[in-house]
DOKE-277772 format. One record per residue: residue number from 1; x negated, y, z negated of N, C-alpha, C in turn; residue in one letter. Coordinates in steps of 0.1 Angstrom, whole numbers, plus 5000, padded with zeros to 4 digits. Each point is the difference from the previous one (the first is absolute). Layout:
! DOKE-277772
NUSE     n   n.east   n.north   n.up   ca.east   ca.north   ca.up   c.east   c.north   c.up   res
NUSE   NUM        X         Y      Z         X          Y       Z        X         Y      Z     a
...
This chain:
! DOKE-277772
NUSE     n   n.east   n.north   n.up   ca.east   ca.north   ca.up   c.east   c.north   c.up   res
NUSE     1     2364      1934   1305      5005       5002    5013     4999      4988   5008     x
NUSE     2     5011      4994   5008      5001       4991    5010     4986      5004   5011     x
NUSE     3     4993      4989   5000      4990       4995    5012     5009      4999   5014     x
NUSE     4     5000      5012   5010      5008       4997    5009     4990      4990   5013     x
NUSE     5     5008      4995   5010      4993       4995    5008     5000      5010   5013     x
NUSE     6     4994      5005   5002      5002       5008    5015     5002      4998   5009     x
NUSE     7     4994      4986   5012      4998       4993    5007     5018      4998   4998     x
NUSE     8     5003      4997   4990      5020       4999    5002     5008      5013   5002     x
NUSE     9     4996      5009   4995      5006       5016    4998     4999      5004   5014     x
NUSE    10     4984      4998   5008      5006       5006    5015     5005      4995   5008     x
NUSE    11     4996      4983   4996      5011       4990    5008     5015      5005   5000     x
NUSE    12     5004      5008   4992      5016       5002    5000     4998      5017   5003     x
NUSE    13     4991      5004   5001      4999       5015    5009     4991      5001   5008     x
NUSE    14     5001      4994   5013      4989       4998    5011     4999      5012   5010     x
NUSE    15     5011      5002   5001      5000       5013    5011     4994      5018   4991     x
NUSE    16     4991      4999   4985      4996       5008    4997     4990      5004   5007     x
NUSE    17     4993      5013   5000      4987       5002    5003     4992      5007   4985     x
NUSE    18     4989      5001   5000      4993       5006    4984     4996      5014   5002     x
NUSE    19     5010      5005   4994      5007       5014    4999     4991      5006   4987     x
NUSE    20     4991      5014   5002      4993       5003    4989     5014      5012   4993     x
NUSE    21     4997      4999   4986      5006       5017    4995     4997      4999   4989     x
NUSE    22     4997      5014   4997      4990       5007    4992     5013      5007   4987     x
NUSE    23     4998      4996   4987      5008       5005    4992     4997      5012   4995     x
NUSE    24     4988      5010   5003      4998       5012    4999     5006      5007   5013     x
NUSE    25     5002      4998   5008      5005       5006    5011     5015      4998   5010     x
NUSE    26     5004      4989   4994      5013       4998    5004     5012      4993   4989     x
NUSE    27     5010      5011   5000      5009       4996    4990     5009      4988   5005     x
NUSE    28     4999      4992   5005      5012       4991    5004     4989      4989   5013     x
NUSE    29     5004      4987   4997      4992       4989    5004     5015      4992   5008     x
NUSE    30     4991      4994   5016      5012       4992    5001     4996      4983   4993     x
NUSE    31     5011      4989   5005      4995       4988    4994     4990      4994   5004     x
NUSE    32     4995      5002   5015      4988       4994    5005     4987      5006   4990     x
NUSE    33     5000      5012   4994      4990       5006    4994     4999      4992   4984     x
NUSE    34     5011      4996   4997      5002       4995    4987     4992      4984   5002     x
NUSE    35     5003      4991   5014      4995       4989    4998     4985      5003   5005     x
NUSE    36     4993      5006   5008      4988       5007    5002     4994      5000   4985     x
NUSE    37     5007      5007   4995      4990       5002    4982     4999      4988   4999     x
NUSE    38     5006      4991   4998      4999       4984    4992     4993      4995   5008     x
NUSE    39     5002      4999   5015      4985       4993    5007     4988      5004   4998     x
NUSE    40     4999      5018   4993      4987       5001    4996     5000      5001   4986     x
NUSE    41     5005      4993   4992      4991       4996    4990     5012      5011   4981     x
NUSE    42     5005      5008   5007      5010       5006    4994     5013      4987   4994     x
NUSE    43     4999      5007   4983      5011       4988    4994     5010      5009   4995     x
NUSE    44     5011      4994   5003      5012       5011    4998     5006      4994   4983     x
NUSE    45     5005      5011   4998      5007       4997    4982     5013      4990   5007     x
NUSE    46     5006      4992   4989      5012       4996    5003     5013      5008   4997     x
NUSE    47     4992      5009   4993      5013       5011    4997     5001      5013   5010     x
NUSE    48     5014      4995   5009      4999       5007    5014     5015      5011   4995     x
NUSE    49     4998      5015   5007      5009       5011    4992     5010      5001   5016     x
NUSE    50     5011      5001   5000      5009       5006    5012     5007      5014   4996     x
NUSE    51     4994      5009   5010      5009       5013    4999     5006      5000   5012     x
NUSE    52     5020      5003   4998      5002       5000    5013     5005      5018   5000     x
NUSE    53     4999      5004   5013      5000       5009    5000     5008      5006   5013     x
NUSE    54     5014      5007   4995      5012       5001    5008     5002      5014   5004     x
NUSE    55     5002      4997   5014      5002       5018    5008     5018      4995   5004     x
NUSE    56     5000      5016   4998      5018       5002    5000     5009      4988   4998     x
NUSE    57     4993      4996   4985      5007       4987    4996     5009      4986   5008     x
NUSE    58     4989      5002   5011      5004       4990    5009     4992      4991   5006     x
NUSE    59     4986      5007   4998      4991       4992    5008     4989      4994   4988     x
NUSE    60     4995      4988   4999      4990       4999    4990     4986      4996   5008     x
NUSE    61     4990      5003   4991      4985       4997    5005     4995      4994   4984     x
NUSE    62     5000      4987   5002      4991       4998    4991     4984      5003   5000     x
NUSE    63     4995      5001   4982      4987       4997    5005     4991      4993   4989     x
NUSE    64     4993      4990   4998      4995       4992    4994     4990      5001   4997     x
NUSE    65     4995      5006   4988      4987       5001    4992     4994      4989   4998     x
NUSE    66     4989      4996   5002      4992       4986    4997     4988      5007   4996     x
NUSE    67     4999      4998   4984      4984       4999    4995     4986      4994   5006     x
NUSE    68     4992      5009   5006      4990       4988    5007     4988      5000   4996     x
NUSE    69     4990      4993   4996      4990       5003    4995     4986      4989   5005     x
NUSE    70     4991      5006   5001      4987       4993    5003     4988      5008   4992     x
NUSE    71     4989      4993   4996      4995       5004    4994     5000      5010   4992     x
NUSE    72     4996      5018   4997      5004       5008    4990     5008      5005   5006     x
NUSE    73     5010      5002   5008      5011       5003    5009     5012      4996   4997     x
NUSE    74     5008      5008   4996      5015       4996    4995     5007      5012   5008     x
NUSE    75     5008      4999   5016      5012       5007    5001     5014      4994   5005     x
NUSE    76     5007      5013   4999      5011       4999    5003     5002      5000   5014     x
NUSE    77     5007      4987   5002      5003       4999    5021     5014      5000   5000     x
NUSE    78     5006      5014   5005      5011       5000    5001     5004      4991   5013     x
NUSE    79     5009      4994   5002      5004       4993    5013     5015      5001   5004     x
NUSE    80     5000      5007   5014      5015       4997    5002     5010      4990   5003     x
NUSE    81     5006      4999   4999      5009       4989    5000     5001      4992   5014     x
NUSE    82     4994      4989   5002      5002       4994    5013     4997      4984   5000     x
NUSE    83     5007      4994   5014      4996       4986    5000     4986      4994   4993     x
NUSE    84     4992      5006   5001      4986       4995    4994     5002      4997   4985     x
NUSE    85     5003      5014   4995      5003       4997    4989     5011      4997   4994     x
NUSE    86     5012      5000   5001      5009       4985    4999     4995      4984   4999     x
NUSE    87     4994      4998   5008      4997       4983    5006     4987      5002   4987     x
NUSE    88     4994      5009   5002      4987       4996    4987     5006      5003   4988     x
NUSE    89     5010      5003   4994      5005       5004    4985     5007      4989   5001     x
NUSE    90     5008      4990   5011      5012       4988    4997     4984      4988   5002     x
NUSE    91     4990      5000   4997      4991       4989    5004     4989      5003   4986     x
NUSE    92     5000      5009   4996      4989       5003    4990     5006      5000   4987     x
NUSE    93     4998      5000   4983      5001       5005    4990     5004      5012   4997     x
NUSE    94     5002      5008   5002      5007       5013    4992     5008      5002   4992     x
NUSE    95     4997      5010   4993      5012       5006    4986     5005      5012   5010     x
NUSE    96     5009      5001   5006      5002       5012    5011     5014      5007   4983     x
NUSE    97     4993      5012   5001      5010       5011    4991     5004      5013   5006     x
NUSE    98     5010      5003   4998      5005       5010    5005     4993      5015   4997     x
NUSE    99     4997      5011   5002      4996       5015    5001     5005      5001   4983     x
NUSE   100     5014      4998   4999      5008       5007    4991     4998      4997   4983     x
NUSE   101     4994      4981   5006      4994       4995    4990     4988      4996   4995     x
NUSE   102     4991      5014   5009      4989       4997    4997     4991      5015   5003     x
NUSE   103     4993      5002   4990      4993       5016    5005     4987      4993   5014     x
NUSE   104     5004      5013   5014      4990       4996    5009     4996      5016   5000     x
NUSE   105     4989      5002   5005      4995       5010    4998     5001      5008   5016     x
């Protein structure tokens, strides 16, 4: 796993605040919660899953599964699709795969 530098990561998302969420209690994380994990110490897989998910085949919501893990802790952070996480998936490593081609649970 790439050694990220953080001190760069929030430099290019300054206007965050450190957003807690709990993967036993909430199904869906925004992107400020995703960089929140990594400043505390949470390392995400490189293998990132996209489900997009379309109402009256017109509108889409993505949502981006990122494996995250710290110590004996491995979950699933679902995240919806937004500027945060755009700018951090075009700046980071990822294998981004589609839903279709990949079992997400």
């Amino acid at each position: 796993m790439k050694e990220r530098n953080e001190q760069n990561l929030y430099m290019q998302h300054q206007d965050i605040t450190s957003q807690h969420w709990s993967y036993s209690s909430e199904r869906f994380a925004g992107g400020d919660n995703l960089l929140t994990a990594i400043a505390r110490g949470w390392s995400i897989d490189r293998k990132v899953v996209l489900r997009r998910h379309w109402f009256a085949g017109m509108r889409c919501i993505e949502i981006f599964h990122f494996t995250i893990r710290r110590d004996d802790v491995v979950a699933d952070m679902a995240v919806v699709g937004n500027p945060y996480v755009y700018r951090y998936l075009a700046t980071e490593p990822h294998d981004l795969v589609e839903a279709e081609d990949a079992a997400v649970a």
